[in-house]
C-alpha positions in Angstrom: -3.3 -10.5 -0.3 -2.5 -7.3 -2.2 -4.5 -4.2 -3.1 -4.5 -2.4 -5.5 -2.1 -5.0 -7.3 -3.4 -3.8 -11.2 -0.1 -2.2 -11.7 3.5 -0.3 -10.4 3.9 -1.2 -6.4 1.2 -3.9 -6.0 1.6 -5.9 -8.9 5.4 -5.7 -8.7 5.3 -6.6 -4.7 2.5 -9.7 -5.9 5.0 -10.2 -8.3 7.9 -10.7 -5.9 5.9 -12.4 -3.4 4.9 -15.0 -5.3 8.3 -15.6 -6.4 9.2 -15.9 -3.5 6.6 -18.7 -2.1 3.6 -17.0 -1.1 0.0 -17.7 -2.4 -1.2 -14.2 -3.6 -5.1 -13.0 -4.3 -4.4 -9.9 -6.4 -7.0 -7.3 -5.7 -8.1 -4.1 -7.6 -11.2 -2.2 -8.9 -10.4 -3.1 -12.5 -10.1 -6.9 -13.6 -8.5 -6.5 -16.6 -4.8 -5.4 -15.0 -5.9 -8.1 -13.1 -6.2 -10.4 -15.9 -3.5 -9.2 -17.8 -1.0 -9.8 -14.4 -2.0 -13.0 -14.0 -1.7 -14.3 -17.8 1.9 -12.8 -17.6 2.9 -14.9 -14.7 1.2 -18.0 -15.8 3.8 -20.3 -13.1 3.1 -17.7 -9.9 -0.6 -19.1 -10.2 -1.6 -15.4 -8.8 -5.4 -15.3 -8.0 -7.5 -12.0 -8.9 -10.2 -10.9 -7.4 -11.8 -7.9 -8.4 -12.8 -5.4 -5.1 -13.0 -1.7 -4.7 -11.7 -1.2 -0.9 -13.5 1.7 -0.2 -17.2 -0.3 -0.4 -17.7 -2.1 3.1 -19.4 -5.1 1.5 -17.1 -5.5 -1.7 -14.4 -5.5 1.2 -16.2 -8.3 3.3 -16.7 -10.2 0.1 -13.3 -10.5 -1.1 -12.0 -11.7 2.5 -15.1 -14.1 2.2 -13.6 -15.8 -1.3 -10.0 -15.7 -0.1 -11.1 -17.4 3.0 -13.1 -20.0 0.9 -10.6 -20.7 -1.7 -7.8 -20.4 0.8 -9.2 -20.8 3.9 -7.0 -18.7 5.9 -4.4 -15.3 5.2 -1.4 -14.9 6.8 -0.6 -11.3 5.2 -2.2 -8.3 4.1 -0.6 -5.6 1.9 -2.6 -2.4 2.0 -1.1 -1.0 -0.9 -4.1 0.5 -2.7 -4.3 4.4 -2.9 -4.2 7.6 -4.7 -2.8 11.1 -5.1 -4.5 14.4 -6.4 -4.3 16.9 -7.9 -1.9 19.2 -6.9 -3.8 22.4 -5.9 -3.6 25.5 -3.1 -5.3 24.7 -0.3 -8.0 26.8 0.0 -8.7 25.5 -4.1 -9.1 21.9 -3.3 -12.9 20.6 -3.6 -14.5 18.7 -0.7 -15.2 16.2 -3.2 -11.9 15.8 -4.3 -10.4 15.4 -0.5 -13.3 13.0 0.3 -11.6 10.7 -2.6 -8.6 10.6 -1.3 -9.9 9.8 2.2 -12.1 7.0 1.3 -8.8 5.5 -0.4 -6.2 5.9 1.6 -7.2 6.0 5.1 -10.9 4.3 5.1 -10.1 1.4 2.3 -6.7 1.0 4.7 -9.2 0.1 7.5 -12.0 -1.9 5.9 -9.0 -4.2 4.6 -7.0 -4.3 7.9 -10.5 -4.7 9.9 -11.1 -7.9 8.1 -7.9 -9.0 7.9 -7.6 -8.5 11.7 -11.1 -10.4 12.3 -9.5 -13.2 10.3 -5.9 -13.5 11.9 -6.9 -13.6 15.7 -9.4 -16.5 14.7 -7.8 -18.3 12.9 -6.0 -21.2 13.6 -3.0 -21.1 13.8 -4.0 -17.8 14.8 -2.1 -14.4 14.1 -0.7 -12.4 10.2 0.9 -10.2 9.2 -0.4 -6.4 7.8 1.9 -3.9 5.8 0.8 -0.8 4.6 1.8 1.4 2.1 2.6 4.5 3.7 4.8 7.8 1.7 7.4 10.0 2.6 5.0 12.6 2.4 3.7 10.9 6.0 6.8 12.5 7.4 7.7 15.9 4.9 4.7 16.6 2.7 4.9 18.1 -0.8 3.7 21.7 -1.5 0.2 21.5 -2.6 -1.1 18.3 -1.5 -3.1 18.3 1.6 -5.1 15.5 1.1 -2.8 13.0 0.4 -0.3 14.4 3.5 -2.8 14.4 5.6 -4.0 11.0 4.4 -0.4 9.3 4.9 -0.2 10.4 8.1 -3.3 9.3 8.9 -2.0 5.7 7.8 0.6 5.7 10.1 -2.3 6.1 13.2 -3.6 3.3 11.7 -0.7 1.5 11.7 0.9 2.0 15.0 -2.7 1.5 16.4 -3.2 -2.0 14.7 0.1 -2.7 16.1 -1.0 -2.2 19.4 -4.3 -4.4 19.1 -2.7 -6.8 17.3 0.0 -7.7 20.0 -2.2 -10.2 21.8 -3.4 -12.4 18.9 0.0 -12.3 17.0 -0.7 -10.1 14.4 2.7 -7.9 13.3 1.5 -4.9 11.5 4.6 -2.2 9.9 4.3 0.2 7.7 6.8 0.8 4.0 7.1 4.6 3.4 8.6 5.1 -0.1 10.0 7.6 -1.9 10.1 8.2 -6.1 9.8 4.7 -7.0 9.4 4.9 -11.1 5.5 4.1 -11.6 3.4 6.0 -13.7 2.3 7.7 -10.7 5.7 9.3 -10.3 6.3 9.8 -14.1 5.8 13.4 -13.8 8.7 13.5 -11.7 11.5 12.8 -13.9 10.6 15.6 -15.6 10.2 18.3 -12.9 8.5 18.5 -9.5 7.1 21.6 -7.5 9.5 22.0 -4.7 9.2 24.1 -1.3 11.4 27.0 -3.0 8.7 27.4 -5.4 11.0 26.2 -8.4 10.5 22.5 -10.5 13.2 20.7 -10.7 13.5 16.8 -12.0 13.4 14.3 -9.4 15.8 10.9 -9.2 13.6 8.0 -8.9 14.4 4.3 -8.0 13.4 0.6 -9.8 9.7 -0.3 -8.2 11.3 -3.8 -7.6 13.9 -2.5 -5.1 10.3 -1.9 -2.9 8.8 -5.3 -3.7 12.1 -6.5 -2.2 11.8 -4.9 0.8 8.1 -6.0 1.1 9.4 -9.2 1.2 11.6 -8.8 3.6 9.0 -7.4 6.3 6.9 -10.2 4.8 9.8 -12.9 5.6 9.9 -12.5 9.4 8.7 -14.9 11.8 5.6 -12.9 13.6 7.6 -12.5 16.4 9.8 -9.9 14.6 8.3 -6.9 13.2 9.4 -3.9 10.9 7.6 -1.2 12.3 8.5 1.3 10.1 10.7 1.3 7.0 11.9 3.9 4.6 13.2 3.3 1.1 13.7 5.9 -1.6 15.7 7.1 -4.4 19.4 7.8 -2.8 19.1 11.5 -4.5 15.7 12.7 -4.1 15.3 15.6 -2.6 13.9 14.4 1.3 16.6 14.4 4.0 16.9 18.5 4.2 14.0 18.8 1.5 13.5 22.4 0.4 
């Protein structure tokens, strides 16, 4: 399963998984990206179901119908999630920060929660969980509190699910990327706030170089895990950012 699969990082990863062997339920708020995925890749036979992961019940409902139509999942990608905009601190809206939270750190748990109450029962028993992490869950950008402190919140998640996963076989690791060229990062190519104060343009890498490496983490017997991994465009600014 993948969230937030409508377009750049999900629906590439779905993509790639798929081509790669797996059975994927593409997930996403919107059913026409869905749609328009799936009608693309006619031979991956990729399954939407339409879900917003930040409502509880639309949550329980989709890991109902995958269960039903598939009767069991052996990985998760938590790949759904959002920015903001990019504001002083003492400028952002409650609102606005509430958004990002119920994205990125409560729709990561709904998912993994199911997904977790699934894995250890089923037999045989145990998955696999990646999420989507960022760079910014190690070196934040200027300007964007809410998703920093949302990525690093991702990472307790992570490391925590980890932890209660060891003794029912389910690996969980976390993908932290840098610049890969969505629309999301569009922006970038043309000049990006740094540290220093100045905008500069930012390299950026293909978004299937990161569906690769999902499927790598995805590939491993559950007995190997990728806790963490870091891919990003060789010359963005990151290592000695500012």
């Amino acid at each position: 399963m993948v969230t937030g699969a409508g377009s750049g990082i999900g629906a590439a990863t779905a993509v790639a998984l798929a081509e790669d062997g797996w059975r994927v339920i593409i997930c996403g708020r919107r059913p026409e990206p869905l749609a328009d995925l799936a009608a693309n890749h006619p031979e991956l036979l990729l399954e939407p179901i339409t879900a917003d992961v930040t409502d509880e019940d639309s949550v329980r409902s989709l890991f109902q119908t995958a269960v039903q139509r598939w009767h069991r999942i052996d990985l998760l990608f938590n790949n759904a999630g959002m920015g903001g905009p990019s504001r002083e601190l003492d400028e952002v809206p409650l609102a606005e920060w509430q958004a990002v939270v119920d994205l990125n750190v409560t729709g990561t748990f709904l998912c993994t929660r199911e997904a977790f109450r699934l894995m250890r029962r089923q037999d045989p028993r145990g998955g696999r969980i990646i999420n989507n992490g960022s760079i910014s869950a190690h070196s934040p950008r200027p300007r964007s509190i809410a998703y920093a402190a949302t990525k690093h919140a991702v990472t307790g998640l992570t490391r925590a699910t980890a932890l209660d996963g060891r003794p029912y076989d389910i690996a969980c690791g976390q993908i932290d990327i840098g610049n890969a060229a969505t629309d999301m990062t569009e922006a970038m190519a043309e000049g990006a706030l740094q540290p220093d104060g100045s905008t500069r343009p930012e390299a950026r890498m293909p978004v299937g170089d990161v569906a690769r490496a999902v499927v790598y983490m995805a590939s491993l017997p559950l007995d190997a895990n990728v806790a963490t991994l870091t891919v990003m465009a060789t010359k963005m600014p990151f290592i000695g950012r500012g």
